[in-house]
N, C-alpha and C positions, 0 to 999 in steps of 0.2 A: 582505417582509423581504429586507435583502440579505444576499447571501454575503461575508462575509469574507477576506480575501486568504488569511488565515493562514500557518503555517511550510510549509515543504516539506523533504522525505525521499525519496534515491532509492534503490534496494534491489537489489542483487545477487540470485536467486533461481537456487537450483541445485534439480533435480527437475521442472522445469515441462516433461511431455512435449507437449502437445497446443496448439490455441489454444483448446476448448472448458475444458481446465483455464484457459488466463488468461481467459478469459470469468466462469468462476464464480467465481473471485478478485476481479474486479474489480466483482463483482456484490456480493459479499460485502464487502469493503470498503466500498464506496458507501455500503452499508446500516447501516456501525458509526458509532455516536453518536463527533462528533467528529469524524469525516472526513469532510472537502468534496470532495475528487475523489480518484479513484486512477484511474491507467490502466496497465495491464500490457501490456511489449511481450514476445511467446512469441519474437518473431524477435530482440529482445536479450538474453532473458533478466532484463527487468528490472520493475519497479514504480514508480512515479513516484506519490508521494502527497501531498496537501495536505491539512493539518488546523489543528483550532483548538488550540491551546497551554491554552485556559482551558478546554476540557472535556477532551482528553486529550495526554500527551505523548508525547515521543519514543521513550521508552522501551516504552509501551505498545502505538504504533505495531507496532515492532519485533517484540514480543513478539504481535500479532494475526497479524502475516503468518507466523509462526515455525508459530503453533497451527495455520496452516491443511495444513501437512506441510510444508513448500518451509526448507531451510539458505537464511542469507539473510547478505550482510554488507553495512553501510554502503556506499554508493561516494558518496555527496551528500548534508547535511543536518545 
């Protein structure tokens, strides 16, 4: 099966103290139906996500990284 390019979302993240907190973010992301990669950087402060538009949107996006505790605003996407 291949992966799909799909859209991409970059995420401001304010709260992230550790890199084992972006560790289990990015773990947790990976694992949410609809999202092909995320990679979280602790040293910018930021999230870098790619997803499919036809199983989940931007908005949703948004709103998974929100539920995981982290204030978060668009900077790309």
């Amino acid at each position: 099966m291949d992966k799909k390019e799909g859209a991409f979302l970059k995420l401001q993240l304010e709260g992230i103290v550790c890199t084992g907190c972006a560790q289990d973010m990015e773990t947790i992301l990976n694992n949410t139906d609809g999202i092909l990669k995320a990679s979280v950087s602790f040293a910018d402060g930021t999230v870098s996500i790619q997803y499919d538009p036809e199983v989940i949107d931007k908005k949703q996006v948004f709103y998974t990284v929100r539920k995981l505790g982290f204030k978060t605003k668009i900077i790309e996407g």
